[in-house]
N, CA, C, O and CB atoms as a CASP TS submission, in Angstrom:
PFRMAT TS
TARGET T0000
AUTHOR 0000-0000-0000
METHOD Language model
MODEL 1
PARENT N/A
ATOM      1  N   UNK     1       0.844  -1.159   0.000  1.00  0.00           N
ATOM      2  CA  UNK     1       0.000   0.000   0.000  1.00  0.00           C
ATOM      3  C   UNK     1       0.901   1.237   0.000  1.00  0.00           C
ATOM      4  O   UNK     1       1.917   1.478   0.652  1.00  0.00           O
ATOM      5  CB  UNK     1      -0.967  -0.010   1.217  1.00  0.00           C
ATOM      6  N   UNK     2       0.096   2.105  -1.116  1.00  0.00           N
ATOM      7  CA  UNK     2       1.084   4.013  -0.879  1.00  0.00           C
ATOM      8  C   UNK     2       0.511   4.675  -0.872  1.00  0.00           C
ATOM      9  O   UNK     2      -0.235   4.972  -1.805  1.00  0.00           O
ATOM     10  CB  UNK     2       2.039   4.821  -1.766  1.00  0.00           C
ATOM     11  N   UNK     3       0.586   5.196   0.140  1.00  0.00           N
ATOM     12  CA  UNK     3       0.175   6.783   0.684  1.00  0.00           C
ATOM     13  C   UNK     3       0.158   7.752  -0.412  1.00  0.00           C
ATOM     14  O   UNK     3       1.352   7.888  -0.678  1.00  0.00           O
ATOM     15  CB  UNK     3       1.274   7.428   1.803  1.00  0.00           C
ATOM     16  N   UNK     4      -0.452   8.433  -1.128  1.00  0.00           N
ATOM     17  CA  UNK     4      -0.272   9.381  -2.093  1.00  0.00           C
ATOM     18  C   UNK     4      -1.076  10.740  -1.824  1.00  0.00           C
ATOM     19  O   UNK     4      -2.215  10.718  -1.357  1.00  0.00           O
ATOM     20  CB  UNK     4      -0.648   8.760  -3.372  1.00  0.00           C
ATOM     21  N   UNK     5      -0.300  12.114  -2.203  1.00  0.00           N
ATOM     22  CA  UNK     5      -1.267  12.756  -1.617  1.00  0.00           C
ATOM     23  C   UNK     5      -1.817  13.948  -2.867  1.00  0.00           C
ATOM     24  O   UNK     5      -0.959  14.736  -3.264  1.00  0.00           O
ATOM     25  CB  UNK     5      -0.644  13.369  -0.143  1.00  0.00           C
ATOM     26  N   UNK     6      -2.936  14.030  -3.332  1.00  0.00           N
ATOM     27  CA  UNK     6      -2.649  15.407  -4.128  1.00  0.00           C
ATOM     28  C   UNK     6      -3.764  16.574  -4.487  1.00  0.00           C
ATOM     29  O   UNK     6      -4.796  16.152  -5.009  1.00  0.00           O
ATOM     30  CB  UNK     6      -2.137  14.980  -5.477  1.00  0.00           C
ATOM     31  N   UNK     7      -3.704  17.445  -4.350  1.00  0.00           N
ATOM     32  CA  UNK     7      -4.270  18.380  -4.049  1.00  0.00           C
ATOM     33  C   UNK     7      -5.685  18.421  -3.937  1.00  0.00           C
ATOM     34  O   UNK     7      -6.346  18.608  -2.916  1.00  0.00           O
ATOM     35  CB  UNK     7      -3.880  19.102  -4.696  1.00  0.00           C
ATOM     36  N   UNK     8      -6.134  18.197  -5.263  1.00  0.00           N
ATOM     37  CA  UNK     8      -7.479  17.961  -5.831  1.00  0.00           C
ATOM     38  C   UNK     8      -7.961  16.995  -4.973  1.00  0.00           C
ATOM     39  O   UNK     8      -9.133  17.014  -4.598  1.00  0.00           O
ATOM     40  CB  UNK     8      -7.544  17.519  -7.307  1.00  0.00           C
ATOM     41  N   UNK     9      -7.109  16.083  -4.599  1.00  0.00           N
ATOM     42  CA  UNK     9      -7.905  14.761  -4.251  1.00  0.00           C
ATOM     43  C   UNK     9      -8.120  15.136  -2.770  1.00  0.00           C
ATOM     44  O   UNK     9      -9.070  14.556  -2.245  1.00  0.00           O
ATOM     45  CB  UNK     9      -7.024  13.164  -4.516  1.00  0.00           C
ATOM     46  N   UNK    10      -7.172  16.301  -1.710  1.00  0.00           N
ATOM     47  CA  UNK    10      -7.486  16.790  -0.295  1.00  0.00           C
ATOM     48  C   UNK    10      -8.943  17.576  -0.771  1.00  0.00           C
ATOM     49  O   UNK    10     -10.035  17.387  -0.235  1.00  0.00           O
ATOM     50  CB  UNK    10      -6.093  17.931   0.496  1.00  0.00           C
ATOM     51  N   UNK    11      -8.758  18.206  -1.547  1.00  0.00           N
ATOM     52  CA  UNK    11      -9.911  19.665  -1.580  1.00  0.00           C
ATOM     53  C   UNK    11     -11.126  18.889  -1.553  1.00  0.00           C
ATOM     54  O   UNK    11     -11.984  19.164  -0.714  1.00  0.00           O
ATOM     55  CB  UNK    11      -9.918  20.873  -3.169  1.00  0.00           C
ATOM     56  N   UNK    12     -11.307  17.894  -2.425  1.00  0.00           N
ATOM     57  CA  UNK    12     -12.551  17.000  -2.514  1.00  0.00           C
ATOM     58  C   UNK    12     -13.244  16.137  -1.530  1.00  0.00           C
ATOM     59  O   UNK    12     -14.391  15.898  -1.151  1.00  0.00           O
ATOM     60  CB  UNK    12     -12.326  16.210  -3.361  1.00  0.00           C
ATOM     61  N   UNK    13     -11.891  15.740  -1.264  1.00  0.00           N
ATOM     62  CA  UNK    13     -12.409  14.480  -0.106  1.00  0.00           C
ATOM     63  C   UNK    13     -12.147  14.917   1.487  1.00  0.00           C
ATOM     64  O   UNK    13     -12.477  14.203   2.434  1.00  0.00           O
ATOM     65  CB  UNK    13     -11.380  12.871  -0.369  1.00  0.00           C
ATOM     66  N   UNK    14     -11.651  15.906   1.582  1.00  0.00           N
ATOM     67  CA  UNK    14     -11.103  16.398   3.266  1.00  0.00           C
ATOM     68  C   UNK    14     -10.477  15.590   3.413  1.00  0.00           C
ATOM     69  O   UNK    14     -10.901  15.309   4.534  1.00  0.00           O
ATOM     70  CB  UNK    14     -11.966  16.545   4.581  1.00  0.00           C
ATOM     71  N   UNK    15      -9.505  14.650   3.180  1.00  0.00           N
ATOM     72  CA  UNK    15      -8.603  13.189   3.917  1.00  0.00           C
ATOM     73  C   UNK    15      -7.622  13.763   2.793  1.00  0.00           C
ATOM     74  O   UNK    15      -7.679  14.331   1.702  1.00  0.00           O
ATOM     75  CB  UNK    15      -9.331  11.036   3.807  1.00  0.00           C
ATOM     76  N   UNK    16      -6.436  13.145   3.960  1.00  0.00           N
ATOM     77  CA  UNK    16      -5.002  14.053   3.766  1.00  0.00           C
ATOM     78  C   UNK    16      -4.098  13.357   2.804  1.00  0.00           C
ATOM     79  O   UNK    16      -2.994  13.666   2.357  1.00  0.00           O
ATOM     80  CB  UNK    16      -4.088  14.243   5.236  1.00  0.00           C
ATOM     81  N   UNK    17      -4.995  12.178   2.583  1.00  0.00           N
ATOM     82  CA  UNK    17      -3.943  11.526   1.165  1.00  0.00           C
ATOM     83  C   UNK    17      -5.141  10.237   0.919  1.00  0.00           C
ATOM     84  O   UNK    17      -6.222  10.034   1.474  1.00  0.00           O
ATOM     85  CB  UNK    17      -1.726  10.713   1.737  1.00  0.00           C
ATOM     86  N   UNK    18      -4.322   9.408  -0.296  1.00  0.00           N
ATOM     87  CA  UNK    18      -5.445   8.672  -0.983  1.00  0.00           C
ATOM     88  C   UNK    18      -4.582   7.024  -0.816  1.00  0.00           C
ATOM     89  O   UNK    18      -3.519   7.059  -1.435  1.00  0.00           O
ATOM     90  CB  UNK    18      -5.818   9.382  -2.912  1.00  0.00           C
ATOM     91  N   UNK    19      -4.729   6.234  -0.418  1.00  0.00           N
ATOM     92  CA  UNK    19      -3.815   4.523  -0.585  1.00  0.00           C
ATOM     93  C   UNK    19      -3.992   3.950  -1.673  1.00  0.00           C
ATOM     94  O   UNK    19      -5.108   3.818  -2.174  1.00  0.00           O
ATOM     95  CB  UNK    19      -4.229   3.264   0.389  1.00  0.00           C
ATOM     96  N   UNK    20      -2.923   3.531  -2.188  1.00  0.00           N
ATOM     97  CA  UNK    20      -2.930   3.093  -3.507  1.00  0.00           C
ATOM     98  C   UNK    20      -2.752   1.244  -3.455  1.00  0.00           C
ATOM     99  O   UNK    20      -1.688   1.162  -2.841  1.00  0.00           O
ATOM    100  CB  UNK    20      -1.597   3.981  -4.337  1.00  0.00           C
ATOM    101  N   UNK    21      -2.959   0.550  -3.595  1.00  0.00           N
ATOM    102  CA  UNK    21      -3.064  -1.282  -3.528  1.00  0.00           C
ATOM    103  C   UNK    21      -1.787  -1.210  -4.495  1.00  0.00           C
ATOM    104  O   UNK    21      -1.833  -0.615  -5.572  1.00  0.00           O
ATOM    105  CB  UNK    21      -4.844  -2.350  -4.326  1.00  0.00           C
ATOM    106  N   UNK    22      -0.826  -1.763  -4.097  1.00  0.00           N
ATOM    107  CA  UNK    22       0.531  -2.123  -5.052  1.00  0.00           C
ATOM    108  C   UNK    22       0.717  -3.258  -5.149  1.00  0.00           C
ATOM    109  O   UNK    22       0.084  -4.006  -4.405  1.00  0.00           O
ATOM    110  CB  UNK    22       1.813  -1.687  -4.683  1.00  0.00           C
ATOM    111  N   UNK    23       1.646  -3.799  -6.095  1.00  0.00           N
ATOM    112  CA  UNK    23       1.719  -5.528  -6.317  1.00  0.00           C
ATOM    113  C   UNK    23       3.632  -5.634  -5.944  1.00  0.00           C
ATOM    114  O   UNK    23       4.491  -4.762  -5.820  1.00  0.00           O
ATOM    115  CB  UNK    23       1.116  -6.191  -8.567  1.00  0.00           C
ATOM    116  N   UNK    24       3.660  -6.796  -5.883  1.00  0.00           N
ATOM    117  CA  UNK    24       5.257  -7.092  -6.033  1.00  0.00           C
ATOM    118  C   UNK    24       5.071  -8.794  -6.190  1.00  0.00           C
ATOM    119  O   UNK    24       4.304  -9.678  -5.808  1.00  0.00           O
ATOM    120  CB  UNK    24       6.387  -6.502  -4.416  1.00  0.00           C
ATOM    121  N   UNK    25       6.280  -8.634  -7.000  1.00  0.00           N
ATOM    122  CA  UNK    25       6.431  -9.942  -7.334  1.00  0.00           C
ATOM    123  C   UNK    25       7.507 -10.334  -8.470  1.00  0.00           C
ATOM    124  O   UNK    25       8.059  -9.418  -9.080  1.00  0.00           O
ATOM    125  CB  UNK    25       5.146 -10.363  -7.695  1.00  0.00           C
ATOM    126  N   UNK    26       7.831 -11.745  -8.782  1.00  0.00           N
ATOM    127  CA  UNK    26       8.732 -12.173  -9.477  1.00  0.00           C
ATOM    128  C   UNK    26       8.404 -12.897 -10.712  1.00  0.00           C
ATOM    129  O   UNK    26       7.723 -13.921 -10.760  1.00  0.00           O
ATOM    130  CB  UNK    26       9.407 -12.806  -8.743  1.00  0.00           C
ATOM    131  N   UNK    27       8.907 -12.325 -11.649  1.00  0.00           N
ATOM    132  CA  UNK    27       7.646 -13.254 -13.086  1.00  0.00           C
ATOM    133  C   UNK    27       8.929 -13.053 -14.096  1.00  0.00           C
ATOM    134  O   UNK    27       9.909 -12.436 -13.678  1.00  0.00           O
ATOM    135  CB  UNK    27       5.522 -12.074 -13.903  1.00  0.00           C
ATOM    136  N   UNK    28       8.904 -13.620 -15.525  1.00  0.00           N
ATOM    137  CA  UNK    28       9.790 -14.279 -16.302  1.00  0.00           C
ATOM    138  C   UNK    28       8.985 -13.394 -17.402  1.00  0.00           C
ATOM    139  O   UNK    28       7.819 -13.009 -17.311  1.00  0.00           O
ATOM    140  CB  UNK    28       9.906 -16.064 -16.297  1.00  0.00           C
ATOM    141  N   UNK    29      10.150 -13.105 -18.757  1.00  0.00           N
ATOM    142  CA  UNK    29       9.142 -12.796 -19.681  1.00  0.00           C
ATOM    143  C   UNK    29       9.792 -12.739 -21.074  1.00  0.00           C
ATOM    144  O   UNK    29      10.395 -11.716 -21.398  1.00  0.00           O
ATOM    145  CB  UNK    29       8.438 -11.483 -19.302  1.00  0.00           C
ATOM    146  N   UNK    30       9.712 -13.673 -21.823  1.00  0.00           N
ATOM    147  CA  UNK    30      10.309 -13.643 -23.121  1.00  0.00           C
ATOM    148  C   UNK    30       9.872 -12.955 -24.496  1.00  0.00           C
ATOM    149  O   UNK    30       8.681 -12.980 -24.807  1.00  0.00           O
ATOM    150  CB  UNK    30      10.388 -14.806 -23.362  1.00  0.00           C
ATOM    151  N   UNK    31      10.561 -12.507 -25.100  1.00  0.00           N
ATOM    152  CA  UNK    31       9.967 -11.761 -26.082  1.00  0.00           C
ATOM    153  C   UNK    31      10.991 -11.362 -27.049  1.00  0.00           C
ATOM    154  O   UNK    31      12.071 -11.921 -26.860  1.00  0.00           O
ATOM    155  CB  UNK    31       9.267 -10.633 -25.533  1.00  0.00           C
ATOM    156  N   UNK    32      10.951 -10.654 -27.904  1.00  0.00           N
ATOM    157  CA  UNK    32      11.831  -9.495 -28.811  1.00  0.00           C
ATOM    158  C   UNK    32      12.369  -8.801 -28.070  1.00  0.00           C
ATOM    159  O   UNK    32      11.728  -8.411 -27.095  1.00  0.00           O
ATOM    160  CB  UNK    32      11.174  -8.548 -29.719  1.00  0.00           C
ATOM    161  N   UNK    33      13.632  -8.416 -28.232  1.00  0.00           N
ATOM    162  CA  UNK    33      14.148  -7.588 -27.276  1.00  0.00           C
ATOM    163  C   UNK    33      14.178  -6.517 -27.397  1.00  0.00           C
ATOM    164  O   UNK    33      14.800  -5.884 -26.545  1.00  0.00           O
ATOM    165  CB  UNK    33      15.081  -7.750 -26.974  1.00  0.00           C
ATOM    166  N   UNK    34      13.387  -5.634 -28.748  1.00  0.00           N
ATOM    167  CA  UNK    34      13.304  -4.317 -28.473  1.00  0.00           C
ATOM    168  C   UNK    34      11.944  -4.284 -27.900  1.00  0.00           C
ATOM    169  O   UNK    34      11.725  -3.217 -27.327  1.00  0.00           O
ATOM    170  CB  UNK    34      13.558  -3.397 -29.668  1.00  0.00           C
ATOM    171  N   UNK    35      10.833  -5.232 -27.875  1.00  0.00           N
ATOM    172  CA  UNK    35       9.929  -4.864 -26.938  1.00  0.00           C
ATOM    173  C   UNK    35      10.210  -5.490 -25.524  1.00  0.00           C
ATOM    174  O   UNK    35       9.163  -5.725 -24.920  1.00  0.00           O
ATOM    175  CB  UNK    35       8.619  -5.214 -27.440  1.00  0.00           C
ATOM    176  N   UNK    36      11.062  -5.735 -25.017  1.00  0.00           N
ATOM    177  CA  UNK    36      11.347  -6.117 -23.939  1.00  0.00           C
ATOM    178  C   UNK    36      11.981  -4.781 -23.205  1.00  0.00           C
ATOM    179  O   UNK    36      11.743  -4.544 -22.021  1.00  0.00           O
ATOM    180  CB  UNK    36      12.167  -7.332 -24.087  1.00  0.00           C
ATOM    181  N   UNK    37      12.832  -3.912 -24.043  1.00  0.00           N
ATOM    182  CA  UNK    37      13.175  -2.730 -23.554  1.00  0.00           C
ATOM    183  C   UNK    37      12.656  -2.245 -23.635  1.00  0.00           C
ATOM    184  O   UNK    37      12.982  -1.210 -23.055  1.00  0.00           O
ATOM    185  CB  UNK    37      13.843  -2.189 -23.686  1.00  0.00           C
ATOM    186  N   UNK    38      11.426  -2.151 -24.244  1.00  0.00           N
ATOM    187  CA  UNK    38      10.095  -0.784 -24.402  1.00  0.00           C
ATOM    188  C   UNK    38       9.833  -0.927 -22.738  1.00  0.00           C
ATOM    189  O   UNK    38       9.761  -0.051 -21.876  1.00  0.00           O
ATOM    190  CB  UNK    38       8.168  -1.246 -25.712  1.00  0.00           C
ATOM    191  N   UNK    39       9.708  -2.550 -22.638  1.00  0.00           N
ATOM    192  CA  UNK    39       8.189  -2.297 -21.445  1.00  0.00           C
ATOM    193  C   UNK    39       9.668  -2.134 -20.152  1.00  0.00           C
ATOM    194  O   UNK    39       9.386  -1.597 -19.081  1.00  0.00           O
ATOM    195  CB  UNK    39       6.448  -4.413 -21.105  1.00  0.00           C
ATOM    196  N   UNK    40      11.101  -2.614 -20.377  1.00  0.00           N
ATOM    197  CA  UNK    40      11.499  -2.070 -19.242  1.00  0.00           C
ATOM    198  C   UNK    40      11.842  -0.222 -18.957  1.00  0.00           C
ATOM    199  O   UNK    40      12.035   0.408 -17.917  1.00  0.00           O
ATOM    200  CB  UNK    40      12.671  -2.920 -19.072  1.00  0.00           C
ATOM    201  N   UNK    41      11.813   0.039 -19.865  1.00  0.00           N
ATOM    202  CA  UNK    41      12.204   1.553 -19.974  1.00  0.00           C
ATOM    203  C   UNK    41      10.663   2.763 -19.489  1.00  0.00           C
ATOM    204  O   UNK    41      10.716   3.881 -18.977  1.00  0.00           O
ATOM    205  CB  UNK    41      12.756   1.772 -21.933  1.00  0.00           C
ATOM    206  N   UNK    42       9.507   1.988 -19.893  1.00  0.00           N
ATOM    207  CA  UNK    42       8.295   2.768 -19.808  1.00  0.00           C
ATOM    208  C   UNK    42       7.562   2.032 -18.564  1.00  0.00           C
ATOM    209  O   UNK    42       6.589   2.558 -18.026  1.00  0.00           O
ATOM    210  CB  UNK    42       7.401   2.767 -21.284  1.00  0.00           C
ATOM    211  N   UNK    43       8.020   0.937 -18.189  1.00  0.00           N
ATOM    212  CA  UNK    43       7.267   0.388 -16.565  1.00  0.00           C
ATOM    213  C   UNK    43       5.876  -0.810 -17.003  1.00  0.00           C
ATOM    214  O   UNK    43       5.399  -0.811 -18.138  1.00  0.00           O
ATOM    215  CB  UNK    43       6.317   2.233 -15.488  1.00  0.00           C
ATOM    216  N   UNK    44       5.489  -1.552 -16.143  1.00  0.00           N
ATOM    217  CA  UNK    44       4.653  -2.591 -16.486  1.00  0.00           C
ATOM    218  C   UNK    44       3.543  -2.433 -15.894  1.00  0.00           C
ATOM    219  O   UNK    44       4.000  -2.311 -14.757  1.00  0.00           O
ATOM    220  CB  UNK    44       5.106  -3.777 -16.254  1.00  0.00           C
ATOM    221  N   UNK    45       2.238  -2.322 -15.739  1.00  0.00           N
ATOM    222  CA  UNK    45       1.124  -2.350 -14.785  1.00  0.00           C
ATOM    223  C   UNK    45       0.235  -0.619 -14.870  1.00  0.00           C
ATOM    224  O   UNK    45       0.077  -0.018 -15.933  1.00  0.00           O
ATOM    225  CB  UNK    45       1.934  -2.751 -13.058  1.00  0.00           C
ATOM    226  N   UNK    46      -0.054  -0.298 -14.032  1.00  0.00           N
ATOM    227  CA  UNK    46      -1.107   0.730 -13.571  1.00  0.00           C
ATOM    228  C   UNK    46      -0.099   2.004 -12.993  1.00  0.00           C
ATOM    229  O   UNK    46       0.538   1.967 -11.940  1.00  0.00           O
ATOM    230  CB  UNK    46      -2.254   0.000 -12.235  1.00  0.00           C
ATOM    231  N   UNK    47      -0.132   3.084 -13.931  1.00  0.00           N
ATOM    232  CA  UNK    47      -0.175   4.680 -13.179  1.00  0.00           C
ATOM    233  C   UNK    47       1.812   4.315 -13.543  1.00  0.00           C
ATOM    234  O   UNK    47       2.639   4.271 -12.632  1.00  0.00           O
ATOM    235  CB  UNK    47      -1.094   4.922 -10.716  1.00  0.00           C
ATOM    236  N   UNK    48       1.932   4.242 -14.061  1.00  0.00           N
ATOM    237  CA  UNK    48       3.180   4.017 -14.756  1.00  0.00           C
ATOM    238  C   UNK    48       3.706   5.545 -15.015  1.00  0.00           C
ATOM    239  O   UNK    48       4.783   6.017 -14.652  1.00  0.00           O
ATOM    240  CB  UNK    48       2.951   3.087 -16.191  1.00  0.00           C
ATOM    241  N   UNK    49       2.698   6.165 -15.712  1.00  0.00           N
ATOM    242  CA  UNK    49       3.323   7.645 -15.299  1.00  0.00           C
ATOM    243  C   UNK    49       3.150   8.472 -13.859  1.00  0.00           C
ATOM    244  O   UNK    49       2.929   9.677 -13.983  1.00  0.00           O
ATOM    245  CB  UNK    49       2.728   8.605 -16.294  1.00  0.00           C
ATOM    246  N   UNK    50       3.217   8.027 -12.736  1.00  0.00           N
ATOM    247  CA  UNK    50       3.171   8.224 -11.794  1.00  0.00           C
ATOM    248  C   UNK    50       4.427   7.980 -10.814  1.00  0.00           C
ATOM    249  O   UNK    50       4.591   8.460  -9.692  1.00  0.00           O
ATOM    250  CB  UNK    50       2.218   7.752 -11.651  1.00  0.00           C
ATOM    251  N   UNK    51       5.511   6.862 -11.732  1.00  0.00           N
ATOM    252  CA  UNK    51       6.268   6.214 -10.630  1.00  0.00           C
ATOM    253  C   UNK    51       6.345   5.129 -10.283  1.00  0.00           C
ATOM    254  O   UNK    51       7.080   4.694  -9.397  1.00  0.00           O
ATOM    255  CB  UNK    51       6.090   6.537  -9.742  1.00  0.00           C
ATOM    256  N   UNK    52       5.477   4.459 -11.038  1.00  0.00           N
ATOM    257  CA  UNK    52       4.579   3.257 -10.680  1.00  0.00           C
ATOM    258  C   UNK    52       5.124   2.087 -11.550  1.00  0.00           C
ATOM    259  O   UNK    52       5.465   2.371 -12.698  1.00  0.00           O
ATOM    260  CB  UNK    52       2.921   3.549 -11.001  1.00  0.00           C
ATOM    261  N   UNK    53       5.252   0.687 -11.087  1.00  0.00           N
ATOM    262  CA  UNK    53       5.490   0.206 -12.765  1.00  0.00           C
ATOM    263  C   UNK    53       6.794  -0.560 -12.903  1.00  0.00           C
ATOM    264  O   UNK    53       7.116  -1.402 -13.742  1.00  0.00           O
ATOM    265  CB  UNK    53       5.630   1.603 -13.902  1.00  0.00           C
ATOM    266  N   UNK    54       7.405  -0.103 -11.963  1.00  0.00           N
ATOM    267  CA  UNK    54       9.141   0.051 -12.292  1.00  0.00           C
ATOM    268  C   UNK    54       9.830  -1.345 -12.289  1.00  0.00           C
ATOM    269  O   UNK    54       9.695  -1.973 -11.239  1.00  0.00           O
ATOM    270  CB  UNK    54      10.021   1.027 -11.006  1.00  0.00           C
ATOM    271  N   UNK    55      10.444  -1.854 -13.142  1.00  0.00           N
ATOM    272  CA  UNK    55      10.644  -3.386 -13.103  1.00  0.00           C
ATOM    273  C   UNK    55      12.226  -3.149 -13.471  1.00  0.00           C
ATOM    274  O   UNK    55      12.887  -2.171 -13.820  1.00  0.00           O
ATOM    275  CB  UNK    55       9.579  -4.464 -14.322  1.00  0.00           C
ATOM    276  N   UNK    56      12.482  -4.441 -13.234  1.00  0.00           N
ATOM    277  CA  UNK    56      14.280  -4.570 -12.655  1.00  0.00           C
ATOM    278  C   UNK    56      14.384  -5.765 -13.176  1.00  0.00           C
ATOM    279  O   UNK    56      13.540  -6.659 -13.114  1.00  0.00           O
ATOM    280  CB  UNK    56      14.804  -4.578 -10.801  1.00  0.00           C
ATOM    281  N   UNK    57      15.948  -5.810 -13.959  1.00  0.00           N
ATOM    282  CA  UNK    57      16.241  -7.263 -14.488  1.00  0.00           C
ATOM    283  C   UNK    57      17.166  -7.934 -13.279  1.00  0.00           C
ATOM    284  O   UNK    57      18.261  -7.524 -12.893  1.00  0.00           O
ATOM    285  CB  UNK    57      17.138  -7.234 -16.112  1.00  0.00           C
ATOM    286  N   UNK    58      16.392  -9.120 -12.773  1.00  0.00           N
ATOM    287  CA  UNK    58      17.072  -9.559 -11.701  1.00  0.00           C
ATOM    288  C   UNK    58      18.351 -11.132 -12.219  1.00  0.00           C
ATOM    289  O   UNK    58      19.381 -11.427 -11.612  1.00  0.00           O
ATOM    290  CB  UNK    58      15.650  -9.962 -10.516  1.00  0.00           C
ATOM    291  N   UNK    59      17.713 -11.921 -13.620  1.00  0.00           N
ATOM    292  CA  UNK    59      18.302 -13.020 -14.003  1.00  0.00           C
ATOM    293  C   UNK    59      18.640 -12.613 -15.358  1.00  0.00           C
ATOM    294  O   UNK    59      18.319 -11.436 -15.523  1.00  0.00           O
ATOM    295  CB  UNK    59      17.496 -14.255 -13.845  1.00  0.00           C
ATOM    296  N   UNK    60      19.111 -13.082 -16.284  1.00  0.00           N
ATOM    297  CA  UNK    60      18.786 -13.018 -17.772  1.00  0.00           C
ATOM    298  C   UNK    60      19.292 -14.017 -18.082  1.00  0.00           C
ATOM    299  O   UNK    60      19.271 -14.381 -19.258  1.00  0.00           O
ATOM    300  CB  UNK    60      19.205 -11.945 -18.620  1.00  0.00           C
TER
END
């Protein structure tokens, strides 16, 4: 879970930030390798432009 806080979302709701449900985990993924660098360079999942997303080559 992340705490996130942002403006619009205090003014609206009176509560001082919003929780976000996050995942983690370990998964395998074969492919082309220029789309393999797409999805590591731009992030995998939800709100990816946020910060969100961020994946790491742990084996190859």
């Amino acid at each position: 879970m992340v705490k996130h806080t942002l403006k619009g979302f205090r003014e609206r709701t009176g509560k001082p930030y919003m929780t976000l449900t996050c995942f983690e985990g370990h998964f395998r993924l074969k492919g082309d390798p220029e789309d393999l660098q797409a999805l590591y360079q731009m992030g995998i999942g939800l709100r990816t432009g946020q910060g969100f997303g961020m994946v790491d080559v742990v084996s190859v």
